[in-house]
TORRO-217870 format. One record per residue: x, y, z of N, C-alpha, C in turn. Coordinates in Angstrom, 2 decimals. Atoms other than C-alpha are relative to their C-alpha. Example, Ala and Ser with C-alpha at 12.3 -4.5 7.8 and 13.67 -1.06 7.14 Angstrom:
BEGIN
(r (0.89, -1.19, 0.00), (12.30, -4.50, 7.80), (0.90, 1.20, 0.00));
(r (-0.82, -1.19, -0.06), (13.67, -1.06, 7.14), (-0.77, 1.09, 0.73));
END
This chain:
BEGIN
(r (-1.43, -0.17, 0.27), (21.58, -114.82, 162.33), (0.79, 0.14, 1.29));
(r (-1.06, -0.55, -1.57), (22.51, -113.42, 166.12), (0.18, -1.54, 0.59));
(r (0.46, 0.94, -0.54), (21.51, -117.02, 167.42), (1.12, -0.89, -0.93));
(r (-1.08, 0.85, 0.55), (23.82, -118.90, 164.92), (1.49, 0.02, -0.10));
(r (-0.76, -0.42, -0.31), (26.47, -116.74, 165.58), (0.58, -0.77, 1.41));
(r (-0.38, 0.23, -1.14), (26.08, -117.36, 169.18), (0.50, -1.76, 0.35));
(r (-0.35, 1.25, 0.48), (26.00, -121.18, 168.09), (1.45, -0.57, -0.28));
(r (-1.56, 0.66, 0.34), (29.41, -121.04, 166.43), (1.09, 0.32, 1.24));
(r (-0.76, -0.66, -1.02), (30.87, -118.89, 169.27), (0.41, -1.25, 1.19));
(r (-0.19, 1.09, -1.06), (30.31, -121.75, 171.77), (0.67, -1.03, -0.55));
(r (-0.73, 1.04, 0.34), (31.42, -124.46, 169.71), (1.30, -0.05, 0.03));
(r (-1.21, -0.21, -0.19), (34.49, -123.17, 169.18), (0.99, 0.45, 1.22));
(r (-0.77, -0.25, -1.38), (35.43, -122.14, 172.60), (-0.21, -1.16, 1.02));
(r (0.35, 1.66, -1.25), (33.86, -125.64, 174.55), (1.13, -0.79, -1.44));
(r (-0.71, 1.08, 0.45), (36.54, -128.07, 173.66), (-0.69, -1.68, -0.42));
(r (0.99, 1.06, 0.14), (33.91, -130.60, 174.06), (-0.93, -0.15, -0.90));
(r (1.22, -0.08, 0.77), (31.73, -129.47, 171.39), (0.36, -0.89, -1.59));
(r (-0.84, 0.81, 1.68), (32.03, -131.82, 168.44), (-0.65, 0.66, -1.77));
(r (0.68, -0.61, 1.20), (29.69, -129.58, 165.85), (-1.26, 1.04, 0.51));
(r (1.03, -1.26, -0.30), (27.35, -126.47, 166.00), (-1.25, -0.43, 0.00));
(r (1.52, 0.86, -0.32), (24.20, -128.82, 165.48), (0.64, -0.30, 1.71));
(r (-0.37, 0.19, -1.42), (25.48, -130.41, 168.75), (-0.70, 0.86, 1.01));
(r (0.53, -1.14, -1.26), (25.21, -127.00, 170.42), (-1.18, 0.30, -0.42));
(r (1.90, -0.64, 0.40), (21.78, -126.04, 168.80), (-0.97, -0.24, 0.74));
(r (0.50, 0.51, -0.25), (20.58, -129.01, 169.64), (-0.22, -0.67, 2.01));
(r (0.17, 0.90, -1.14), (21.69, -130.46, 173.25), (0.85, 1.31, 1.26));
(r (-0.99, -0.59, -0.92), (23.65, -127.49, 175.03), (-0.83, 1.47, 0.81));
(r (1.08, -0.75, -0.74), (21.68, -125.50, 177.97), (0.55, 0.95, -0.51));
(r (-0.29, -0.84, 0.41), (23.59, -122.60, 176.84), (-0.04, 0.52, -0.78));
(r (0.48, -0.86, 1.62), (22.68, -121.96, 173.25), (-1.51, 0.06, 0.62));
(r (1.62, -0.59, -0.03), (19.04, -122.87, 174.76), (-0.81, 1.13, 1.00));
(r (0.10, -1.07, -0.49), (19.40, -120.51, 177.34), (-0.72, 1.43, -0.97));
(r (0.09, -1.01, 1.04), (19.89, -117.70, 174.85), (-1.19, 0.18, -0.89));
(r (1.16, -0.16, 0.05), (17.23, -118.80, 173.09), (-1.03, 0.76, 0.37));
(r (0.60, -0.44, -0.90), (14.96, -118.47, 175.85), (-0.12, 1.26, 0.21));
(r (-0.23, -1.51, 0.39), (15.94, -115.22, 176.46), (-0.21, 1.03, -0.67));
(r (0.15, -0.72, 1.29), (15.69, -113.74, 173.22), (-1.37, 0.20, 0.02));
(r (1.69, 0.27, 0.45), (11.84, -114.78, 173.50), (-0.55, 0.60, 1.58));
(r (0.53, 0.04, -1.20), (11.67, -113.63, 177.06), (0.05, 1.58, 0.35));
(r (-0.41, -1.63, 0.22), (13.30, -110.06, 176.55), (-0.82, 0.50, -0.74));
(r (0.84, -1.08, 1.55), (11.16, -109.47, 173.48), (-1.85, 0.71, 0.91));
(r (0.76, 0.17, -0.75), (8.29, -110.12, 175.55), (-0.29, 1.33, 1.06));
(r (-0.15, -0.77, -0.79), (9.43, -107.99, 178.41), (-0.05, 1.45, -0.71));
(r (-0.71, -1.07, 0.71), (10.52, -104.76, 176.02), (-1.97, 0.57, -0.45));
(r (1.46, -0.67, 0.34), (6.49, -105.03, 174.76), (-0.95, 0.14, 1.11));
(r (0.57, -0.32, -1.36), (5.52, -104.63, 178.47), (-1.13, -1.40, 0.28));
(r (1.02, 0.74, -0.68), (4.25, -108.18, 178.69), (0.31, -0.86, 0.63));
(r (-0.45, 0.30, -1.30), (5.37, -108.88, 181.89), (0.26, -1.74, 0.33));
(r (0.27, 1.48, -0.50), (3.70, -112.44, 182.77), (0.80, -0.65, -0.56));
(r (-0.49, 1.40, 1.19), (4.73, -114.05, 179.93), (1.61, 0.03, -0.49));
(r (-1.52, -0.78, -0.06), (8.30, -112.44, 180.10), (0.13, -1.01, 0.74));
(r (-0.40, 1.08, -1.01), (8.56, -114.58, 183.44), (-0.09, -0.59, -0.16));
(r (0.31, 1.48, 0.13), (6.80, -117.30, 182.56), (0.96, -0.96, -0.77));
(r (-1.35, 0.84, 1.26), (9.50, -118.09, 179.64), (1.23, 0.06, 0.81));
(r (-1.62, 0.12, -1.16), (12.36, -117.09, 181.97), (-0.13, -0.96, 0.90));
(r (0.00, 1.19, -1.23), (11.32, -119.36, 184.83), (-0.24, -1.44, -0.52));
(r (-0.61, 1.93, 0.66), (10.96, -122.80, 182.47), (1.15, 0.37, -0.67));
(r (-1.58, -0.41, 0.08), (14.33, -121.35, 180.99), (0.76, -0.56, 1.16));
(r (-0.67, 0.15, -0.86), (15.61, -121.64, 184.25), (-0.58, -1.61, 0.46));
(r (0.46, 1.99, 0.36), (13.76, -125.21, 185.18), (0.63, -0.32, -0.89));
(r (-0.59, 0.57, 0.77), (15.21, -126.42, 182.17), (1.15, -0.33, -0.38));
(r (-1.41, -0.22, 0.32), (18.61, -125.07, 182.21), (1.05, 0.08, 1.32));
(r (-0.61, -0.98, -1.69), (19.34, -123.87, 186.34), (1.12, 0.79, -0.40));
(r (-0.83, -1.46, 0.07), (20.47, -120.52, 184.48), (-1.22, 1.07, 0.15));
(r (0.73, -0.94, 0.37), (18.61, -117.90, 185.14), (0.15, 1.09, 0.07));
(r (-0.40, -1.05, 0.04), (18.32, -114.66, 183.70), (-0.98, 0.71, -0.58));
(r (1.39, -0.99, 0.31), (15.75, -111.53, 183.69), (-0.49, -0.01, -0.91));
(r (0.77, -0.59, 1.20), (13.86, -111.08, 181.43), (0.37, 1.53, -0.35));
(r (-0.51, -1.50, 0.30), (14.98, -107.36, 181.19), (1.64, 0.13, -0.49));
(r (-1.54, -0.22, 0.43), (18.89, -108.22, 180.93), (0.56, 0.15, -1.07));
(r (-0.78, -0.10, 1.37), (21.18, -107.06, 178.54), (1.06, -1.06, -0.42));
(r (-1.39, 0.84, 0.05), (23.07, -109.81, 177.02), (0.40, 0.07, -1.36));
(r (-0.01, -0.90, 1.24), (25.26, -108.83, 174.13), (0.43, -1.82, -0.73));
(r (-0.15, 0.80, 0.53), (26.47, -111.30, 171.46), (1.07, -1.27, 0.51));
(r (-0.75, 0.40, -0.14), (28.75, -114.18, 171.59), (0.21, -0.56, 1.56));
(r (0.02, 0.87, -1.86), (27.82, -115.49, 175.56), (-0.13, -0.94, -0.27));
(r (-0.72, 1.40, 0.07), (29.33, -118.57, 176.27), (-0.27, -0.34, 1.62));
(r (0.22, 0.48, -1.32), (27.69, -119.69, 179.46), (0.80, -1.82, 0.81));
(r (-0.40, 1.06, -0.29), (29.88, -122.91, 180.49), (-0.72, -1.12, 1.13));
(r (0.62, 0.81, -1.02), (28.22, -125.70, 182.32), (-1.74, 0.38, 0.49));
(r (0.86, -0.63, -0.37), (25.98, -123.23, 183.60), (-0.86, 0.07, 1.08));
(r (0.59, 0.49, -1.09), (24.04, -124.97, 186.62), (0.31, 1.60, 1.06));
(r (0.55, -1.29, -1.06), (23.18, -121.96, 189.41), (0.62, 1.10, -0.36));
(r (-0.06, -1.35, 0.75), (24.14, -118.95, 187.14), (-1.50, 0.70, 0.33));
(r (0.84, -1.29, 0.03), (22.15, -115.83, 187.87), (0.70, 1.16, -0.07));
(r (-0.58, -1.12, 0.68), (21.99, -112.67, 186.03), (-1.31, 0.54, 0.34));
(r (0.95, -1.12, -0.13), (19.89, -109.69, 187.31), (-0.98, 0.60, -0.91));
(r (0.41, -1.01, 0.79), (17.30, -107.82, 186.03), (0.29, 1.37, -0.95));
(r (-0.63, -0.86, 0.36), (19.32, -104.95, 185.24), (1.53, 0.11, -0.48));
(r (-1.73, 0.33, 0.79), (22.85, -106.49, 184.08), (-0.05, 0.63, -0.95));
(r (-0.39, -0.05, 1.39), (24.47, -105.74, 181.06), (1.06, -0.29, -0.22));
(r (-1.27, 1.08, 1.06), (26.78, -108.31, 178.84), (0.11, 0.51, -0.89));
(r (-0.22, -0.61, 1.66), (28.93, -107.12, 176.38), (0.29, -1.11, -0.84));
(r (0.17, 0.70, 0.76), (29.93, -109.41, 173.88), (1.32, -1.00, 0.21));
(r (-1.12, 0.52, -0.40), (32.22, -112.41, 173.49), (0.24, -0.07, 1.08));
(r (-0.18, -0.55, -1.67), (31.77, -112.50, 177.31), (-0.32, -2.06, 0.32));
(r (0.05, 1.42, -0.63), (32.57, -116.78, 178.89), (-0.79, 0.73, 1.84));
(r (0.76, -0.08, -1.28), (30.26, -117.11, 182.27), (0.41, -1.38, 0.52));
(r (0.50, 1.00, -0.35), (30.79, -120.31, 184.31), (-0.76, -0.39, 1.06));
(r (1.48, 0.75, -0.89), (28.81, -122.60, 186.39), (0.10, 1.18, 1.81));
(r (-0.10, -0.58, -1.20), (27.77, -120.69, 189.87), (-0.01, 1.10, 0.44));
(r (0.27, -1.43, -0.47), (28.13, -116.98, 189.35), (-1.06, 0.72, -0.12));
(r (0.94, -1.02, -0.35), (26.07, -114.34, 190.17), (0.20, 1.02, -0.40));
(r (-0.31, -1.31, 0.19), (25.75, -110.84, 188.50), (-1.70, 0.23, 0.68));
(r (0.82, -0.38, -1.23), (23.51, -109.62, 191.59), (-0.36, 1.64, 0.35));
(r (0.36, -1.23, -0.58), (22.36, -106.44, 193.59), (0.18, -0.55, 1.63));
(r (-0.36, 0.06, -1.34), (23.26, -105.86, 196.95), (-0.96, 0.30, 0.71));
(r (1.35, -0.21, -0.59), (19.51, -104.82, 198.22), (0.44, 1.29, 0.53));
(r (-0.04, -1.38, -0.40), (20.72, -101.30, 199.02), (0.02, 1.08, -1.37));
(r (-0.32, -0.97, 1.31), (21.19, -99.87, 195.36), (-1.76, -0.17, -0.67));
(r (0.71, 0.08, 0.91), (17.76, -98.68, 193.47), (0.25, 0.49, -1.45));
(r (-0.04, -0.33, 1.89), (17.45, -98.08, 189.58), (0.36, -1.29, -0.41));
(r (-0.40, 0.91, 0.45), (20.13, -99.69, 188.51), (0.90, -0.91, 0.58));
(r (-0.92, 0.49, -1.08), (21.52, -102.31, 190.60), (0.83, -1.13, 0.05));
(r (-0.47, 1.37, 0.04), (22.77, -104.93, 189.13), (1.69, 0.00, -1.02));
(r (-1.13, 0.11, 0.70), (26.45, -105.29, 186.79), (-0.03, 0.82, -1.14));
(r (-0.15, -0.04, 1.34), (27.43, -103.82, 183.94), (1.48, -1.21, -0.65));
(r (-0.66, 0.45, 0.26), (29.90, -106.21, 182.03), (0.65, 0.20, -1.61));
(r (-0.84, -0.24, 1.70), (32.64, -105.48, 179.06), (-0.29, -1.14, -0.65));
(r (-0.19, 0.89, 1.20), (33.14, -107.21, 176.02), (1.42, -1.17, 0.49));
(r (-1.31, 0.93, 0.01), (35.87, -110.43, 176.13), (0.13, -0.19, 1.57));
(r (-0.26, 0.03, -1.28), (35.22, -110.65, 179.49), (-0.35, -1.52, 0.45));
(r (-0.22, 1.25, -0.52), (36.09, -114.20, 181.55), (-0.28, 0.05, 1.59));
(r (0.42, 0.08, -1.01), (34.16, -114.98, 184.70), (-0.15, -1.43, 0.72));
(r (-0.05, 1.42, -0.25), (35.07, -118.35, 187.09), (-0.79, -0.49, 0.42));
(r (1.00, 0.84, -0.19), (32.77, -120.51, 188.08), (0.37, 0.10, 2.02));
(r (0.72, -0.42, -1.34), (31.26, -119.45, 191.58), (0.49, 1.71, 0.64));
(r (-0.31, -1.54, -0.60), (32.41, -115.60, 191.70), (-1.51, 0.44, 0.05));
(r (1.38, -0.31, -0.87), (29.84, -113.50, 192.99), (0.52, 1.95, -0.35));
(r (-0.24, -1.65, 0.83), (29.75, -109.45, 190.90), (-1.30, 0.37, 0.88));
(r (1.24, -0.61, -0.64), (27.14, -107.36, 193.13), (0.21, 1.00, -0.11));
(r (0.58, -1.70, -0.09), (25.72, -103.80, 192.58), (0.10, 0.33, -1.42));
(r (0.31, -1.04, 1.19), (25.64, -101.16, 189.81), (1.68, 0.25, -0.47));
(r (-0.92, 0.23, 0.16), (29.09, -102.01, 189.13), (0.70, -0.48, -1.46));
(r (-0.30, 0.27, 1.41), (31.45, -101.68, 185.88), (1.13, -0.90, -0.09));
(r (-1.08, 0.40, 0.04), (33.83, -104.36, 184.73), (0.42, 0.50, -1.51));
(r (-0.42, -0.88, 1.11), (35.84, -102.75, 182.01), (0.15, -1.67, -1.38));
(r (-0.41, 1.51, 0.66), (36.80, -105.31, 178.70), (1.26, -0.72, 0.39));
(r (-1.01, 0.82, 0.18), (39.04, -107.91, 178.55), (0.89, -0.31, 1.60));
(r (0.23, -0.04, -1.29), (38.52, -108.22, 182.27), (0.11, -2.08, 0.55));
(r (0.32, 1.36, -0.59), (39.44, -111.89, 184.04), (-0.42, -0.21, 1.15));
(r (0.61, 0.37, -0.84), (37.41, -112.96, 187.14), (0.30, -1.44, 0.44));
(r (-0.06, 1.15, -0.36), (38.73, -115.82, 189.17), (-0.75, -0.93, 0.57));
(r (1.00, 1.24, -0.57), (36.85, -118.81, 190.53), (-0.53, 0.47, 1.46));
(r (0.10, -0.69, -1.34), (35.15, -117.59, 193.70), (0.12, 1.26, 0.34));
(r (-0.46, -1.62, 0.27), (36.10, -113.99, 193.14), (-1.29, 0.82, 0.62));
(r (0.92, -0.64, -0.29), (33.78, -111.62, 195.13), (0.13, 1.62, -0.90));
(r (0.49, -1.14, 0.22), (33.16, -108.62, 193.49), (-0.34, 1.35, 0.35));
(r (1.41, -1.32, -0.70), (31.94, -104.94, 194.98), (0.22, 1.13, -0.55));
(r (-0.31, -0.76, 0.52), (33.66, -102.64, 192.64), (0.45, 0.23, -1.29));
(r (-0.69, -0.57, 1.24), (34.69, -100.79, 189.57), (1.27, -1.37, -0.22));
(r (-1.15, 0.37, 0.49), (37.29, -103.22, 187.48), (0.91, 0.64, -1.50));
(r (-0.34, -1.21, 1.42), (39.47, -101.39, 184.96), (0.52, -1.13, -1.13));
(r (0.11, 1.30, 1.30), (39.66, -103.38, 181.64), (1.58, -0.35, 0.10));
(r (-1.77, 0.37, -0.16), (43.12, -105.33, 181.09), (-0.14, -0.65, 1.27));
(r (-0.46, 0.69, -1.10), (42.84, -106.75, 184.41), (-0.21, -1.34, 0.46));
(r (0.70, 0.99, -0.60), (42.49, -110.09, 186.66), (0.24, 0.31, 1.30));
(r (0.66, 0.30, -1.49), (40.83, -110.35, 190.01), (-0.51, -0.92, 0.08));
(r (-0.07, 1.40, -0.61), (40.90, -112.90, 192.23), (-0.56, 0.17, 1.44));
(r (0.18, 0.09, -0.49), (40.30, -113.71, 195.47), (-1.44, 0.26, 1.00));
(r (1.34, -0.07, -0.84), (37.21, -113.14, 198.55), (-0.40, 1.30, 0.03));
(r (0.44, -0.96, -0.59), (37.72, -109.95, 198.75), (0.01, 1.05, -1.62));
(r (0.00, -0.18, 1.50), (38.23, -109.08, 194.76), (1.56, 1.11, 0.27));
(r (-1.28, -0.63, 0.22), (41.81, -108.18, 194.18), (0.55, 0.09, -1.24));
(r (-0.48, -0.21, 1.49), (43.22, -106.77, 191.03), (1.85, -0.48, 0.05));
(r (-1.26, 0.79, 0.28), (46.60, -109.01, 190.58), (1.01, 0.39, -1.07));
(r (-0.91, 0.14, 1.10), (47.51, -107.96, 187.23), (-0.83, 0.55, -0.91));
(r (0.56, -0.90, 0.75), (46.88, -105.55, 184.57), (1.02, -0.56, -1.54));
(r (-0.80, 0.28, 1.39), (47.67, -105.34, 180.84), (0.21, -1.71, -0.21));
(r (0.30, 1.27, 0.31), (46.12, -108.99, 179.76), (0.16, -0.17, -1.55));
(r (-0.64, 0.20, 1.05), (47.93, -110.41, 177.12), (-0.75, -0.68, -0.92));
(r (0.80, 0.82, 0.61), (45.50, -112.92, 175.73), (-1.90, 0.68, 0.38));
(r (1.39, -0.46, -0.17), (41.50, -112.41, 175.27), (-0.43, -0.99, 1.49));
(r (0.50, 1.18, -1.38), (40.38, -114.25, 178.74), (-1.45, -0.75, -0.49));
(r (1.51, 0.88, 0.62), (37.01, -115.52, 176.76), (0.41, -0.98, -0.88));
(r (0.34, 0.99, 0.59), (38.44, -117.13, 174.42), (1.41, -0.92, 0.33));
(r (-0.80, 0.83, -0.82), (41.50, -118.52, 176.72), (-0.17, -0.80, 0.49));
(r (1.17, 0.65, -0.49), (38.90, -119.61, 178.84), (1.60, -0.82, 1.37));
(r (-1.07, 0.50, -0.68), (42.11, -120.16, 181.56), (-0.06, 0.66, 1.41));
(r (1.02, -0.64, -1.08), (40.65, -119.97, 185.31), (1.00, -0.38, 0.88));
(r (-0.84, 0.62, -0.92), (43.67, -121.75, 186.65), (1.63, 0.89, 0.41));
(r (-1.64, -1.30, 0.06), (46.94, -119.62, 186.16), (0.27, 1.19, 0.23));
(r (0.17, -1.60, -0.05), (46.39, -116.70, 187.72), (0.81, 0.31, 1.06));
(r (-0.62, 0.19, -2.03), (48.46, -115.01, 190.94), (-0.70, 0.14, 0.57));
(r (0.70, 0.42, -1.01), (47.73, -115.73, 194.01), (0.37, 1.47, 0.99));
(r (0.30, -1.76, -0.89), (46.81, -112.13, 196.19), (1.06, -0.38, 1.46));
(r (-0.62, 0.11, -1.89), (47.86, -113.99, 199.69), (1.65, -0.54, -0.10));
(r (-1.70, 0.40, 0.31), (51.38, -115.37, 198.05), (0.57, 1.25, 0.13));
(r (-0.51, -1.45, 0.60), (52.28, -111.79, 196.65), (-0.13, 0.71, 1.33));
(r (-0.02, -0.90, -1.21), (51.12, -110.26, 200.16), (1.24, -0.72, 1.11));
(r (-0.88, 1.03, -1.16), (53.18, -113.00, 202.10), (1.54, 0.50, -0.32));
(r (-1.10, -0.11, 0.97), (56.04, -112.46, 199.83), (0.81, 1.60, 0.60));
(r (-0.37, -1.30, -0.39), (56.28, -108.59, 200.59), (0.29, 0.10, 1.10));
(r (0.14, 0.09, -1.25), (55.99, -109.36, 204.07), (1.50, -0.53, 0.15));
(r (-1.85, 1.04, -0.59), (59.44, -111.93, 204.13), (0.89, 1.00, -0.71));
(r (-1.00, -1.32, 0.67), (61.22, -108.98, 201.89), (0.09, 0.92, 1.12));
(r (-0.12, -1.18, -1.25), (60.32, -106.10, 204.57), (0.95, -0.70, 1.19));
(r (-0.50, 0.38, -0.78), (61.31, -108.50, 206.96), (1.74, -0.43, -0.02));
(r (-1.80, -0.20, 0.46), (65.05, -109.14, 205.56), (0.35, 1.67, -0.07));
(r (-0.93, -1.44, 0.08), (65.43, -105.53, 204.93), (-0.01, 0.41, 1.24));
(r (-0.56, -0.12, -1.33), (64.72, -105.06, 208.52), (1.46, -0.17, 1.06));
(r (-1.29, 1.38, -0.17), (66.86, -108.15, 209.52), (1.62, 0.57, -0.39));
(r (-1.21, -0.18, 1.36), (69.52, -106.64, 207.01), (0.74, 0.91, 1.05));
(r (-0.09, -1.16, -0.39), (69.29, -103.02, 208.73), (0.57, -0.03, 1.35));
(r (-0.49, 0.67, -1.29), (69.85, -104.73, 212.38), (1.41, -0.06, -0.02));
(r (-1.07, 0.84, 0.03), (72.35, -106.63, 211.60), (1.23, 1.23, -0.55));
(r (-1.06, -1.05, 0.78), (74.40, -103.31, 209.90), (0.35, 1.21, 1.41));
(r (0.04, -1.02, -1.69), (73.77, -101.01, 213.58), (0.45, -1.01, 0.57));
(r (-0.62, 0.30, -0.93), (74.90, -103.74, 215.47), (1.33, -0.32, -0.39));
(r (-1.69, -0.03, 0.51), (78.60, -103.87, 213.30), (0.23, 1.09, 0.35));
(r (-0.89, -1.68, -0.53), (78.93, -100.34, 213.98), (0.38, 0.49, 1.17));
(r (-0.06, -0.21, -1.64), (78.48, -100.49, 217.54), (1.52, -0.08, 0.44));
END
């Protein structure tokens, strides 16, 4: 039932999908999940090898790969998918779009738990890069390239290299918007403040040298 779910979930959010056989049948991303399902179960009864062994032709098959230990909740919508990696220790909440290129990682300095936690309705662009033991809250957007290294508070989008929160209180679900293009731009908005200060300067000048 979770698996047919996850079936309709994709269809309806890939524009490209012309029927839920379709995705059953031909789309790395339902067979991802699959995979997974059979790779976690595996892992959970402590049998390690064969945990990997299904994750690593998963990944051959699909170039997604993802632990055998990860939490991934319902309704993942991996797009494209090609060099996706997801940690051992992630956790996906539900209704959560991934595209091609990102990484929910560890930074090689964090033990336990070192890898993402991720909300529900959450939208991630194709080549951001989420590292450490790090929470993104729901309904969380992630721009294309977006680095990652901290806490995101739900409602928001971040953008840029250095992960900048742009904008809070998100009006639409970002998963099933699936809209990676329309977001602000961090270095406009900083530029911007910059030519304002600089008129009020300009302004302030120009008012001391009338009085003179």
């Amino acid at each position: 039932m979770g698996l047919m779910k996850d079936a309709k979930s994709i269809a309806k959010r890939d524009p490209a999908a012309n029927s839920v056989v379709e995705v059953m049948l031909l789309y790395p991303a339902f067979k991802i999940l699959v995979n997974h399902k059979v790779a976690n179960f595996f892992y959970r009864h402590k049998m390690f090898f064969l945990a990997r062994w299904v994750s690593q032709r998963g990944r051959k098959k699909t170039g997604i790969e993802i632990h055998p230990a990860a939490t991934v909740g319902q309704g993942l919508f991996i797009d494209h998918g090609m060099g996706v990696v997801i940690g051992e220790t992630a956790v996906i909440g539900d209704n959560c779009t991934i595209y091609h290129g990102v990484t929910l990682g560890g930074t090689g300095k964090d033990t336990g738990k070192r890898h993402p936690t991720v909300g529900n309705n959450v939208l991630i662009g194709a080549g951001a890069t989420v590292l450490g033991p790090v929470t993104i809250g729901d309904n969380v957007r992630i721009g294309a390239d977006t680095v990652v290294l901290c806490d995101v508070e739900g409602n928001s989008t971040i953008v840029g290299p250095q992960g900048k929160v742009v904008k809070k209180d998100v009006e639409k679900v970002p998963s099933e918007e699936l809209d990676q293009v329309h977001m602000p731009d961090p270095v406009s908005q900083e530029l911007a403040k910059i030519l304002q200060r600089l008129e009020e300067i300009e302004k302030k000048l120009i008012e001391k040298q009338e009085e003179k």
